[in-house]
Backbone as ProteinMPNN parsed JSONL, in Angstrom:
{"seq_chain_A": "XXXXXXXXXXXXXXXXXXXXXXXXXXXXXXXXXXXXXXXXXXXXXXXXXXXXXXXXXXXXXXXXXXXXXXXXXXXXXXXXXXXXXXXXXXXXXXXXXXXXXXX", "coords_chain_A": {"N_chain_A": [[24.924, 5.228, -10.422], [25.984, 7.33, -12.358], [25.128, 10.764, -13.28], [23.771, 14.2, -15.143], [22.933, 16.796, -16.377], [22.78, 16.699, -19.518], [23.097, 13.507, -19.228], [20.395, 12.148, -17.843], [18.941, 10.656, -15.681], [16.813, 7.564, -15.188], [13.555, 7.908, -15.815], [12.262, 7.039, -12.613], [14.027, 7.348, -10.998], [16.162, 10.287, -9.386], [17.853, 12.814, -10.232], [20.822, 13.657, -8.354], [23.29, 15.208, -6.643], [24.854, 14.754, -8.585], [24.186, 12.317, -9.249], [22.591, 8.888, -9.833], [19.541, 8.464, -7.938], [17.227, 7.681, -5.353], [14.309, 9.408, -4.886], [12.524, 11.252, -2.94], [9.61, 9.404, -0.778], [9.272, 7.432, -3.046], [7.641, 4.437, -4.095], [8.439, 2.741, -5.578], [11.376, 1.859, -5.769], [13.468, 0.073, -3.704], [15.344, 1.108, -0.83], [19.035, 0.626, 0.928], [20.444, 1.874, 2.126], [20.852, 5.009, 3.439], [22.693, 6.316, 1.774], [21.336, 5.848, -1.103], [18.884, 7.38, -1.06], [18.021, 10.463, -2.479], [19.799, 13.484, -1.692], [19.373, 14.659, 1.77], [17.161, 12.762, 2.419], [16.238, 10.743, 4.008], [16.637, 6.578, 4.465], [14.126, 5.112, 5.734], [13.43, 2.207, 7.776], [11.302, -0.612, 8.617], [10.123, -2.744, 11.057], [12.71, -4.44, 11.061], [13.122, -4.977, 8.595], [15.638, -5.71, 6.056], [15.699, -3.624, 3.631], [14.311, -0.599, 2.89], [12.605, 2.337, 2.109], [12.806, 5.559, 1.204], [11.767, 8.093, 3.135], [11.757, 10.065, 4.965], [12.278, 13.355, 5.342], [14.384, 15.536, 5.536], [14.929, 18.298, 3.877], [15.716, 20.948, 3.838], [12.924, 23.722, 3.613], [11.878, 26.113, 2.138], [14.452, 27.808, 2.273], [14.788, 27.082, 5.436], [14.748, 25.914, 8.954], [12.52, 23.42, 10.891], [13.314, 22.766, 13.309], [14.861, 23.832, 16.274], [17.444, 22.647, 16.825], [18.711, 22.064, 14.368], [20.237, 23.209, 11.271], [19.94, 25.127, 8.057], [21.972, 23.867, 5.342], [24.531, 24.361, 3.276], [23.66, 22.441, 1.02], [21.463, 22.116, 1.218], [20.142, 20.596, 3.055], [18.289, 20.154, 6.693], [20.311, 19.754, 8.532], [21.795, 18.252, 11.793], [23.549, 20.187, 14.508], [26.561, 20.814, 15.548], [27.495, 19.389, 18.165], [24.796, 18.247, 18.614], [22.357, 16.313, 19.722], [22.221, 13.132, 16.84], [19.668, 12.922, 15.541], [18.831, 12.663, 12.641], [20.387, 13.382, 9.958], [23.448, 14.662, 10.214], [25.122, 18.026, 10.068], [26.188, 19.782, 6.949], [30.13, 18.642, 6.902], [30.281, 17.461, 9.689], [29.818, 14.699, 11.271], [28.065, 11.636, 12.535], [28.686, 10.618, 15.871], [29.532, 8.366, 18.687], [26.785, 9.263, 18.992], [26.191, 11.769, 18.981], [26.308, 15.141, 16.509], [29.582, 15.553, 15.368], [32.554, 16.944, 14.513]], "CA_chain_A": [[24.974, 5.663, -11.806], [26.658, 8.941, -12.58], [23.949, 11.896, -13.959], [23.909, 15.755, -15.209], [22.009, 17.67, -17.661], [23.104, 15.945, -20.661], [22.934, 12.361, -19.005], [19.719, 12.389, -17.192], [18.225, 9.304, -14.593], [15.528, 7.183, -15.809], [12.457, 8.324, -14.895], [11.999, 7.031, -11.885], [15.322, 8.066, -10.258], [16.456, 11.558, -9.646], [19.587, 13.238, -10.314], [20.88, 14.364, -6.74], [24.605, 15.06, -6.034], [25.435, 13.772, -9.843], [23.846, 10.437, -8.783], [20.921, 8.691, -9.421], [19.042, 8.073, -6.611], [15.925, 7.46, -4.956], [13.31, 10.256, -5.076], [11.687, 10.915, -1.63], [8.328, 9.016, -0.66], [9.307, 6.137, -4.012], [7.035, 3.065, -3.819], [9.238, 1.849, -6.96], [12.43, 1.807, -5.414], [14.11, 0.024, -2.014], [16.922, 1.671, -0.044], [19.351, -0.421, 1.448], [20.937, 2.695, 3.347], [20.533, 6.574, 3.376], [23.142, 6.852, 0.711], [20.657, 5.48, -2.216], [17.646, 8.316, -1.347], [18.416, 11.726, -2.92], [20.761, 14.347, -0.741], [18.797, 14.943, 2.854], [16.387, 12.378, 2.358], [16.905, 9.266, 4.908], [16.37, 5.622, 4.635], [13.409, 4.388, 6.587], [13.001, 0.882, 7.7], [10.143, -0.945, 9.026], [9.741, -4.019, 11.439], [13.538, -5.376, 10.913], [13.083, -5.383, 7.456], [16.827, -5.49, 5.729], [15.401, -2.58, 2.757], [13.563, 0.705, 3.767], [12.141, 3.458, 1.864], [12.948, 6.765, 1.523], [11.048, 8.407, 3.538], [12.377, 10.912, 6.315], [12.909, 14.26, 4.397], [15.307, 16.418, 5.785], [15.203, 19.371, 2.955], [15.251, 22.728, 3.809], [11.688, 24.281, 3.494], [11.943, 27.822, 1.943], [15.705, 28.096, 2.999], [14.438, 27.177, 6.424], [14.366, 24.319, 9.186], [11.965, 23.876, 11.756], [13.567, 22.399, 14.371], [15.882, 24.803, 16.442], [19.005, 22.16, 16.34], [19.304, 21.843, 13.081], [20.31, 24.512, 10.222], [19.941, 24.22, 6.731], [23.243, 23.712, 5.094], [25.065, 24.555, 1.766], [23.533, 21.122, 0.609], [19.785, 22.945, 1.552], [19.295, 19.406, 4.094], [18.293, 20.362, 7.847], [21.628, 19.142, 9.621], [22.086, 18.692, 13.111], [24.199, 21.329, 14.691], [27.254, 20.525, 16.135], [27.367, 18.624, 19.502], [23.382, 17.896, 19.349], [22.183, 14.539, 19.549], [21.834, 12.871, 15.787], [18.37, 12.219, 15.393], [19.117, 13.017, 11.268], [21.679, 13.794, 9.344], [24.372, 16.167, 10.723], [24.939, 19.021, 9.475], [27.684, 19.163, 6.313], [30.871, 18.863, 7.609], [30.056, 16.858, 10.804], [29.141, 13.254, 11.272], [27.41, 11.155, 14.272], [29.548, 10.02, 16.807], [28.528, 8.029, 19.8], [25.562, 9.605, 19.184], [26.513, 13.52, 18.728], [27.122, 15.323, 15.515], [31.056, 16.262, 15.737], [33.139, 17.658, 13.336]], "C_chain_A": [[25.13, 7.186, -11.835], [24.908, 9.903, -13.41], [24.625, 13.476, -14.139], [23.038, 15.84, -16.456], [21.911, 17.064, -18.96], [22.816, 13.89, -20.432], [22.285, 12.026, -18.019], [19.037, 10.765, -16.897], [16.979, 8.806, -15.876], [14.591, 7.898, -15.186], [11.602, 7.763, -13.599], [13.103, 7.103, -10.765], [15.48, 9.693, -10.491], [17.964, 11.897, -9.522], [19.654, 13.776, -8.938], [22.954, 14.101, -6.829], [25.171, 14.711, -7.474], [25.056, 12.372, -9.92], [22.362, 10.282, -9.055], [20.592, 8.197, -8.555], [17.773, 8.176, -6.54], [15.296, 8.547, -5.053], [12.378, 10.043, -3.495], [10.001, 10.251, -1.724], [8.582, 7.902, -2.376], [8.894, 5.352, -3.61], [7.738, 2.322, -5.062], [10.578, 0.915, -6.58], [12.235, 1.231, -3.612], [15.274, 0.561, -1.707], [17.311, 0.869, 0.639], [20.124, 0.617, 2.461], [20.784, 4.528, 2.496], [21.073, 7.329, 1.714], [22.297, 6.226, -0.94], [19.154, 6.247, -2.142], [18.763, 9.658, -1.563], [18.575, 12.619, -1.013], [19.65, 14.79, -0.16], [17.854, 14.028, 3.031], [17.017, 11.025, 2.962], [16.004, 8.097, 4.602], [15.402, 5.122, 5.735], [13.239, 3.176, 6.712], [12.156, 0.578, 8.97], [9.835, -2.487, 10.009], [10.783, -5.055, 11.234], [13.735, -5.513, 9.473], [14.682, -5.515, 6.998], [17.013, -3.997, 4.436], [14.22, -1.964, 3.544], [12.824, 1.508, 2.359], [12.346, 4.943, 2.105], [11.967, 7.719, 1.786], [10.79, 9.639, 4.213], [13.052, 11.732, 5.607], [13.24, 15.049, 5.474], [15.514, 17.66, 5.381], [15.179, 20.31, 3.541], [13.624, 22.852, 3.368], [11.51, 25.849, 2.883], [13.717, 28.302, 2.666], [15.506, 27.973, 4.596], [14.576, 25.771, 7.194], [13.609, 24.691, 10.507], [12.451, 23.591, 13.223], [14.91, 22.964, 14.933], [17.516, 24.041, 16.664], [19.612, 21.369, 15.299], [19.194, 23.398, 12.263], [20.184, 23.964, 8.821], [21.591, 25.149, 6.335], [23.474, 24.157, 3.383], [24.106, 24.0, 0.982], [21.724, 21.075, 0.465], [19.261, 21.397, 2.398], [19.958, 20.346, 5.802], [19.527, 19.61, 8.587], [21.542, 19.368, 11.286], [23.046, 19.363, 13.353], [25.512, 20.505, 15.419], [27.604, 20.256, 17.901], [25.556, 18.527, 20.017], [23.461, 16.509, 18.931], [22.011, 14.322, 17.781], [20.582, 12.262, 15.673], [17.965, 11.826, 13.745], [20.021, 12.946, 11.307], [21.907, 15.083, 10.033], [24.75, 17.665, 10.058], [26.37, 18.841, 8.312], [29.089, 19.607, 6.882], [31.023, 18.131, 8.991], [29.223, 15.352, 10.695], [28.655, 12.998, 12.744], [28.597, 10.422, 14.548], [29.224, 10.307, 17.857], [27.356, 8.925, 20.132], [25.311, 11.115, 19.233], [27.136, 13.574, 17.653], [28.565, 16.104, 16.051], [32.248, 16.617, 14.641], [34.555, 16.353, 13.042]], "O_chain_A": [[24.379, 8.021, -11.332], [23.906, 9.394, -13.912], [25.616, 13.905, -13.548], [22.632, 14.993, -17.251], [20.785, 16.962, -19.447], [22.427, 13.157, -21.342], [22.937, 11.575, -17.077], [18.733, 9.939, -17.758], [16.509, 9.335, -16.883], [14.779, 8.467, -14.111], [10.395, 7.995, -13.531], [12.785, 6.848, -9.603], [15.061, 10.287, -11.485], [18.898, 11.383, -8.907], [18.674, 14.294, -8.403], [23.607, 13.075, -7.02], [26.304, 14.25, -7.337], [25.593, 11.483, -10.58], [21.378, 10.968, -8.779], [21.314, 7.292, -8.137], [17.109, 8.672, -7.45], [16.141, 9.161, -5.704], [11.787, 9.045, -3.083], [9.26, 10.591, -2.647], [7.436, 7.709, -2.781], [9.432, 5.015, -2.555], [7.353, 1.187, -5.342], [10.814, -0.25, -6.903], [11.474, 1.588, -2.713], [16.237, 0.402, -2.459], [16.483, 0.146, 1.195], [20.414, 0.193, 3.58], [20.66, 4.911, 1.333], [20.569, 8.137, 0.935], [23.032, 6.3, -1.925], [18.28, 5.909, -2.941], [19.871, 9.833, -1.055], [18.011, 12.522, 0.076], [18.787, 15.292, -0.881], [17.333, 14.309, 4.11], [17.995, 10.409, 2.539], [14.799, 8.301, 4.458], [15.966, 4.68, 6.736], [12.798, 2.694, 5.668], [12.195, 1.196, 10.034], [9.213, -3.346, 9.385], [10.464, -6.242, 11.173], [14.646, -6.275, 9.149], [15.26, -5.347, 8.072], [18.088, -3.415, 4.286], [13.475, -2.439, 4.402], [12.549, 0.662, 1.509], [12.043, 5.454, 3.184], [11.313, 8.203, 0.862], [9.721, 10.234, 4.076], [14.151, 11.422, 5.147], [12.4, 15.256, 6.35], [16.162, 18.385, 6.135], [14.011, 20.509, 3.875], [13.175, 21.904, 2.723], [10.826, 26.633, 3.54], [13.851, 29.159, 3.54], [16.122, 28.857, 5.192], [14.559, 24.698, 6.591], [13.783, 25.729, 11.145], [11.968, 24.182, 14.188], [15.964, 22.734, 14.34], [18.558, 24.696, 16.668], [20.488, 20.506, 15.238], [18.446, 24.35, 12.485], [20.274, 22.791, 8.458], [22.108, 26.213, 6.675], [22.597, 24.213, 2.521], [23.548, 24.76, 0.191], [20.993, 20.3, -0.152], [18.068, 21.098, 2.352], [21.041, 20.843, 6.112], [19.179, 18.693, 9.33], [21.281, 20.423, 11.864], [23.807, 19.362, 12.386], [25.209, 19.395, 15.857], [27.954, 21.171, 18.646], [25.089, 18.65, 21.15], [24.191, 15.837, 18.202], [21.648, 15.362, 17.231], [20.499, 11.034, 15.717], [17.103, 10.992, 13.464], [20.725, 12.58, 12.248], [21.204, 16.049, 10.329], [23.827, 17.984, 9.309], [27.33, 18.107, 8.542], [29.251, 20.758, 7.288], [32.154, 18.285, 9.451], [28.181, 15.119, 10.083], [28.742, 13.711, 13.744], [29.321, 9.794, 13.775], [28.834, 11.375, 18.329], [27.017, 9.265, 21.265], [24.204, 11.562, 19.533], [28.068, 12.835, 17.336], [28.625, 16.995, 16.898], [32.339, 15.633, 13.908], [35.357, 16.51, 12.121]]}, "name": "protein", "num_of_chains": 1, "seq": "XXXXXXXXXXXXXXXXXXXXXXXXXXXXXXXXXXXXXXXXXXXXXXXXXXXXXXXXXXXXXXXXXXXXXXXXXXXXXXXXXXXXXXXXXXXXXXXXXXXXXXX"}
């Protein structure tokens, strides 16, 4: 569902990207993949389940990330850096492949 200033989420979705979407840490909402929690915020799943929870925040911290192979991005989510393993999301601009972000 499309969103902006004028055409704002229900209240228990958040606008992210123009989209409504999940809201990190939601006990309301299931994720069925990364792209239904708000921008940096990953899909967790639990024991096989087929739906997850958004769970696994990614954000920037103060324009900051803590872990030295990731940066924070345009997008303010910690990305992995180019040719580190994907343990997250890549950085923008770069996706996982076989298991390294690569442009």
């Amino acid at each position: 569902e499309a969103c902006d200033d004028s055409h704002p989420c229900n209240k228990t979705l958040a606008c992210s990207g123009n989209k409504c979407l999940i809201p990190y840490g939601s006990t309301v909402w299931d994720c069925e993949s990364g792209f239904d929690c708000v921008i940096g915020v990953v899909c967790t799943y639990h024991g096989g389940d087929k739906v997850g929870r958004c769970t696994q925040d990614h954000r920037c911290q103060r324009g900051a990330c803590t872990n030295p192979a990731t940066e924070c991005d345009e997008d303010e989510v910690c990305g992995y850096k180019e040719g580190e393993t994907c343990y997250g999301p890549c950085r923008k601009g770069l996706t996982c492949r076989l298991g390294r972000c690569r442009p």
